[in-house]
Every structure is written in C-alpha cells, then in structure tokens.
C-alpha positions in Angstrom: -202.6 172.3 -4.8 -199.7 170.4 -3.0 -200.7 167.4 -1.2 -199.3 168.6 1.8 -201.5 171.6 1.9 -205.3 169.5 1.4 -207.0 169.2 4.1 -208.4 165.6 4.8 -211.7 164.6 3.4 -214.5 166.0 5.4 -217.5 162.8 6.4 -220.5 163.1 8.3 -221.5 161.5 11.4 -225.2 161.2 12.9 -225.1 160.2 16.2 -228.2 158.4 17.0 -227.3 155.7 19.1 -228.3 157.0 22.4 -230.8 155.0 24.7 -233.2 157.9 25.3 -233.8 156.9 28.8 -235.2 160.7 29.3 -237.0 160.8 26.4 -238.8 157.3 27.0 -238.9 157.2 23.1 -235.8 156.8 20.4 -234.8 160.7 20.1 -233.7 159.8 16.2 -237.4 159.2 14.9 -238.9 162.6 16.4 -239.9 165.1 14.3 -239.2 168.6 14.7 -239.2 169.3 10.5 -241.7 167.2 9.0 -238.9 164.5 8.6 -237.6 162.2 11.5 -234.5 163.6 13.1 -232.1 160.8 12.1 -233.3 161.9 8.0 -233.2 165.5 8.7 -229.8 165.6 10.2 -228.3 163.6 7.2 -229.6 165.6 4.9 -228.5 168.6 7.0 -224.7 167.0 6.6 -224.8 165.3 2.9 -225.1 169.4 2.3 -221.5 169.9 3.8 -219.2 166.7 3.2 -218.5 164.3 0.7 -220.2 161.1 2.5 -222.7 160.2 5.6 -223.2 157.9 8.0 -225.6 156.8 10.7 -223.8 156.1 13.5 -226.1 153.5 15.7 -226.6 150.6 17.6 -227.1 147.3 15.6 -230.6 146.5 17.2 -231.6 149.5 15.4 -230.4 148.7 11.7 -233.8 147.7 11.0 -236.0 150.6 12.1 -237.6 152.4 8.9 -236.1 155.2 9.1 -232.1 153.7 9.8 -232.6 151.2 7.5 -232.0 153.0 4.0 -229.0 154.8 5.3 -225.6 154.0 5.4 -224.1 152.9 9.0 -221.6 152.7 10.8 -222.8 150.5 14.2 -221.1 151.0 17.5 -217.8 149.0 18.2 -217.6 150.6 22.0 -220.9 149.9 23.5 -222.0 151.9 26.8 -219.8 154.6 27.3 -221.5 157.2 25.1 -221.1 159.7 21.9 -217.8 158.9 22.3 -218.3 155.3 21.1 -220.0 156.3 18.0 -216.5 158.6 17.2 -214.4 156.4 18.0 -216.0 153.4 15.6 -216.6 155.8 12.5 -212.8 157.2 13.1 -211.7 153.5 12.9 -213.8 152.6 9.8 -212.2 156.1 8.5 -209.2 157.1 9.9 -207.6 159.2 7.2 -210.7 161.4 7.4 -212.0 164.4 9.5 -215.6 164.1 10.7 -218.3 166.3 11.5 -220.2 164.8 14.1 -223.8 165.8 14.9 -226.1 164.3 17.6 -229.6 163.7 16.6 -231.3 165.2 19.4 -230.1 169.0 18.3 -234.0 170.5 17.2 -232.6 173.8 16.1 -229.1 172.9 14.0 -229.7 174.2 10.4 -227.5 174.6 7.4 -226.2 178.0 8.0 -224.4 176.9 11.6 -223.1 173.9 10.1 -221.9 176.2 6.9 -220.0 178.7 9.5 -218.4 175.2 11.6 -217.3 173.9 8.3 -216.2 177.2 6.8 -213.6 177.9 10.8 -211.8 174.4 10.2 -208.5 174.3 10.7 -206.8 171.3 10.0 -203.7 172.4 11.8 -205.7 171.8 15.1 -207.2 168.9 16.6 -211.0 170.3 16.4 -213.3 172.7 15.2 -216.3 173.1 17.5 -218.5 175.8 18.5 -218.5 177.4 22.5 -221.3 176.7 24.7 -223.8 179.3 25.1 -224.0 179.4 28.7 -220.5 178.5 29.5 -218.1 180.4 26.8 -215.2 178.2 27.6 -216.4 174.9 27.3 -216.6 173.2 23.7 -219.7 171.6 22.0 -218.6 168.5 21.3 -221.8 166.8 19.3 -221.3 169.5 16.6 -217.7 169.7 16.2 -214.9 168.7 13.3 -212.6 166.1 14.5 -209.4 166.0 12.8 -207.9 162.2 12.0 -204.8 162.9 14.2 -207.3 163.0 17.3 -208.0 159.6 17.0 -205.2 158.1 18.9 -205.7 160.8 21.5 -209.9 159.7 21.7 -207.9 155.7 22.1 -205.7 156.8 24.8 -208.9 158.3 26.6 -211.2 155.6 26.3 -208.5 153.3 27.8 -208.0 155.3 30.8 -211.5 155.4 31.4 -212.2 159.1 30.1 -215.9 159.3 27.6 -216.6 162.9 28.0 -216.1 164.4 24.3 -216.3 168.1 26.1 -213.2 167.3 28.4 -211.3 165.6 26.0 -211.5 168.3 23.6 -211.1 170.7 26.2 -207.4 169.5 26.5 -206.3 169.8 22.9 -205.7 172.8 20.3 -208.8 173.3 19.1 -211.0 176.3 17.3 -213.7 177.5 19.1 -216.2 179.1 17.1 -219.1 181.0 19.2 -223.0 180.2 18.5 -225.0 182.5 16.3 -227.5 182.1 18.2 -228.2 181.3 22.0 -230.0 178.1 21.2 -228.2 177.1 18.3 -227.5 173.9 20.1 -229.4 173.4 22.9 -230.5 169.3 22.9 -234.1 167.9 23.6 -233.6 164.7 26.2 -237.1 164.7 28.0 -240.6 165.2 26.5 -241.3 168.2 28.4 -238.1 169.6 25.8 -239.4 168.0 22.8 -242.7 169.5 22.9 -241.1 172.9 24.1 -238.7 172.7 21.3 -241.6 172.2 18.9 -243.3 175.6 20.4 -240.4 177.3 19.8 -239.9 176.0 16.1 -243.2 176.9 15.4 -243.6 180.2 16.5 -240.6 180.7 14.5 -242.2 179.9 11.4 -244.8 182.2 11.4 
C-alpha cells in the first residue's frame, strides 16, 4: 500500500486522571468486571491498537494498579480529559488515539470494534453520538486524528477544555450507540452501585 494511503498508527489512551470528587473514591480502581477499571479498560484497548497508555496524574504513578502500566502523566493540569489528550498527543503526535475514560462501566470490545472499524482518517474524529442528545459527540470514546492536535492547542489557549464542543466544530464521523447505555459514565456511588445492578442482572 502507498504511504499516502496508511492511515496513522492507531494508540490507546485510558483516561484516569480525574479527581473523583463525586465519587469520593479514585473511579480507576472500581470494579465493575472482577478487574479494576483502569486494568480492564487497557485490556479492553491493547485488543484494538498497537500500544497503551495510562494517562494519569503523577501522585498516582505509584498506586498498585497504575504502577505496572505504561504512562503517560498530565502536562496540563486542572482543566480536564482534555489535558490528558493533549499530553499523550504531544508524547505522540504522528499518531491517532483512541481515548477511553475509566469511569465507562458498560464499554466492551464489540463498541470499541464498530468505533475502530468507522474511522476515517480523512476527518478530524471518529466518535460515537450521545444517546440522549443525537447531535452531540462522545468525546471520552472517540478516535482523534494527529491533525487535531494543533486545533486541541489553539483551544486550550483560548481558554476552551470541553472535548464535546471542540469536536463538535470539526469534520468528524459520528457513529450512533448500539446500545442506549453503551456509554453512560458512573461519577457518584449511587451510579457505581446502580451500574453494578445493572451488570449483574445482565449476566445471568
């Protein structure tokens, strides 16, 4: 195949270093599949791309379950997921990256299969539609292209973190859920433990 025509190299991102202020507890050791979330969700995305990182705060380098993966710490600290992007586009910027948030208790293999499988590396983004709002973009399970990242820089500078309304500005595929609560997020405990009903009953 031409050069010209390969699409760049496809890297994983875990985002895990959110503060869990909701949760009262670090969202990226809960357990939803018998694994903490932060193992489960690299595991989930060393099935789809050709390397993974743990994208975290450096206080949290040390914690069991951070500690024997690779990572890639935070260069912009307190404005968000978009930090995490931003520093593992910088450490990579000749690579795509599929970026996943750790507090997602339903993602599985197939919905990152069908996001991986509706790239388009002609556009800026692959992402999936809200469920509840078909026109908005999911931004912590999403594809961004290396030619974004100047785009992400401009942002940041003017003051702009939202992932959803930057990408809602740019060429993107949108890709709809399979599922209504493919990627609904768990941020308090009152989710977590309603999340956990749900995964449970679904087991059975």
């Amino acid at each position: 195949m031409n050069n010209i025509n390969k699409k760049p190299a496809l890297y994983g991102l875990v985002l895990a270093g959110g503060r869990s202020l909701r949760m009262k507890r670090d969202k990226s050791l809960l357990q939803y599949h018998g694994k903490s979330q932060v193992e489960y969700c690299f595991e989930l995305l060393s099935g789809h791309c050709q390397e993974v990182y743990l994208s975290n705060r450096e206080e949290q380098s040390s914690l069991k379950e951070h500690r024997k993966l690779p990572q890639i710490h935070d260069k912009f600290i307190d404005i968000g997921p978009l930090g995490g992007i931003l520093s593992a586009m910088l450490h990579k910027p000749d690579t795509a990256w599929l970026v996943l948030a750790c507090d997602l208790p339903f993602i599985d293999h197939s919905l990152l299969a069908h996001l991986v499988a509706g790239r388009a590396r002609d556009k800026y983004a692959t992402a999936y539609t809200s469920a509840y709002h078909p026109e908005e973009p999911e931004p912590l399970c999403a594809i961004y292209e290396p030619k974004l990242m100047p785009h992400l820089q401009e942002y940041r500078q003017r003051g702009i973190f939202c992932p959803k309304k930057i990408l809602s500005d740019f060429d993107i595929v949108k890709l709809a859920q399979p599922r209504t609560n493919s990627l609904d997020n768990a941020n308090s405990e009152e989710d977590f433990q309603k999340a956990v009903q749900v995964l449970s009953h679904d087991k059975l």
